[in-house]
N, C-alpha and C positions, 0 to 999 in steps of 0.2 A: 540513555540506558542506565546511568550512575544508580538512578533512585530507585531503578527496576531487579538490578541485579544481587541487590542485598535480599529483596525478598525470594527471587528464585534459588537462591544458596538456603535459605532457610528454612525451605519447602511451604510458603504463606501464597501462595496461588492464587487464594482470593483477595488479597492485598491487589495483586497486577491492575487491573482495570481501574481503584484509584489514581495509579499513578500516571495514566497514560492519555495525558494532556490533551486538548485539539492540538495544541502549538506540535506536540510531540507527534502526532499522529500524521499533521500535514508536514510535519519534514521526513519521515518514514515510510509516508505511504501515498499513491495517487486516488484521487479520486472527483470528481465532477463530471462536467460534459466530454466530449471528444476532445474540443482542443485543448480544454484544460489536463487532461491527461499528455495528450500528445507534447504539448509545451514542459509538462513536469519529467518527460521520458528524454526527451532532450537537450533540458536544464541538468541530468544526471550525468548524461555523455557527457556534458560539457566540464559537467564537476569530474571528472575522471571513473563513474560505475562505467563498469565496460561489459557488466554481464547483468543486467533487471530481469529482476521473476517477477513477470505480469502472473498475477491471479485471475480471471476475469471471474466478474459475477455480473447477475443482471436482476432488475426489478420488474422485469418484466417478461420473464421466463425462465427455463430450467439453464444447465450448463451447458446443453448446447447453443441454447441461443446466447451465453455467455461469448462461448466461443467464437463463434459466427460476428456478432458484435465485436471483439478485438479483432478479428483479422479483417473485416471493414474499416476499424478506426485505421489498421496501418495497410494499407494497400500501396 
């Protein structure tokens, strides 16, 4: 976030998206198949996140089928 937070104080908004590496994006955020999510939700616990905000989205419908899709992945 070092290289992120100089241009949000500066109000350069469109800066953000350069800065925001894969390397960066796969340690901030989940995303793949099932168990690759499920093994990164758990890799967090174990880092000590005690509280993850799952966003779900889907490619292959609206938000609900988002939704429906996460509470399948964690059953």
């Amino acid at each position: 976030m070092r290289p992120i937070k100089g241009p949000i104080a500066a109000g350069q908004k469109d800066e953000i998206p350069n800065l925001m590496s894969d390397k960066w994006l796969a340690d901030c955020t989940l995303y793949g198949s099932v168990a690759e999510v499920r093994a990164g939700v758990e890799a967090w616990y174990a880092a000590g996140v005690t509280t993850p905000i799952l966003v779900p989205s889907s490619t292959r419908g609206g938000q609900m089928q988002a939704l429906q899709e996460l509470f399948a992945a964690f059953k």
